[in-house]
N, C-alpha and C positions, 0 to 999 in steps of 0.2 A: 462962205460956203452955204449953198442952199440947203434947205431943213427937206431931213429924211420923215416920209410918211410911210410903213410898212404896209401899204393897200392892201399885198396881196394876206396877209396873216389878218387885217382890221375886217377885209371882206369875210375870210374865212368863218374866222369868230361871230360876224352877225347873223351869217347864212346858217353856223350851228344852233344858234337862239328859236333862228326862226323858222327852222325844218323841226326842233322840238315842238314849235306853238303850233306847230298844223293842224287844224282842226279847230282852234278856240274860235269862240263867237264875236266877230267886228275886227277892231287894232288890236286886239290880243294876236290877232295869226298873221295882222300886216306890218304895226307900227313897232320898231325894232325896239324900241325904250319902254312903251308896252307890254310888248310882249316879254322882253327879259326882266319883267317885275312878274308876271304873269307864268313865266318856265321858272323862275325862283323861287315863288309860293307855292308852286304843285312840287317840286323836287321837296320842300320841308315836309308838303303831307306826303310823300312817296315813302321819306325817311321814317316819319311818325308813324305813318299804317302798314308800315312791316313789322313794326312792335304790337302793333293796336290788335296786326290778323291775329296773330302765336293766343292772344288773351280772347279774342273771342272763341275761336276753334275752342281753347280748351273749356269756357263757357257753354259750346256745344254739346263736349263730348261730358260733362258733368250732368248734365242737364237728360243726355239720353242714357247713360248709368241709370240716375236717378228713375228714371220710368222704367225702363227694365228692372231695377232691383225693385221697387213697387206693388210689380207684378209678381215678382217673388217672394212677397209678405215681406221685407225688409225697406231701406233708405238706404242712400249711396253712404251715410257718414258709417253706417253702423258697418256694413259691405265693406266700406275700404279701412275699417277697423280691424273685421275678421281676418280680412287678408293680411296688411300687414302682420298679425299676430300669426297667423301663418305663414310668413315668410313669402307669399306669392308675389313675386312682380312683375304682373300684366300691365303696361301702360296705359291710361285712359284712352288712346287713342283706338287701342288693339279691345280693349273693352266694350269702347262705345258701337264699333261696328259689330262683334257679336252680338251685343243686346239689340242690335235692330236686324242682321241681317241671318244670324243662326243664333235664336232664342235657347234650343237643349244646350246649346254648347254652352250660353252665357248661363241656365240655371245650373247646369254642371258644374260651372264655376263657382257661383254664390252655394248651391251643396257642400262644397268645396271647403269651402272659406268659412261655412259655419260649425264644421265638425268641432268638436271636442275633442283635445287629445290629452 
């Protein structure tokens, strides 16, 4: 019995490697062995900087608290002290755009957060 080659599924499979590599610089986007070392290593950083964005972002949004409360005579540690102790839970994210994009609103909140009660 003659030996079975799957063309049509081996053709498949290479043509998906290398429709991924489109774009890369040389044998990265022509040479099929190449290239599927080439779409394997960017798939691991694809996986890696989906975790990496979520820690920068929130390195952003820390970082423009921090300037906003600043401006407020206060630091972000002391700020998201007050709040928790006042129960507020504004997310950094919903923070960070106040303090850059509506300043009363963000010192209404550090007002807020430093009362005494």
């Amino acid at each position: 019995m003659p030996r079975s080659t799957n063309n049509v599924a081996s053709r498949r499979r290479r043509k998906r490697v290398l429709d991924r590599a489109k774009g890369y610089w040389g044998a990265r986007s022509k040479v099929y062995t190449v290239a599927k070392n080439a779409v394997d290593k960017a798939l691991q950083y694809q996986y890696r900087d989906r975790r990496v964005r979520k820690r920068e972002f929130r390195k952003l949004w820390i970082t423009r608290i921090n300037a906003g409360a600043r401006l407020n005579d206060t630091t972000y540690s002391k700020l998201m002290g007050a709040m928790k102790a006042q129960n507020m839970e504004i997310n950094r994210k919903v923070l960070a755009d106040m303090a850059i994009h509506d300043p009363q609103a963000f010192s209404a909140v550090v007002q807020t957060a430093q009362k005494k009660s």
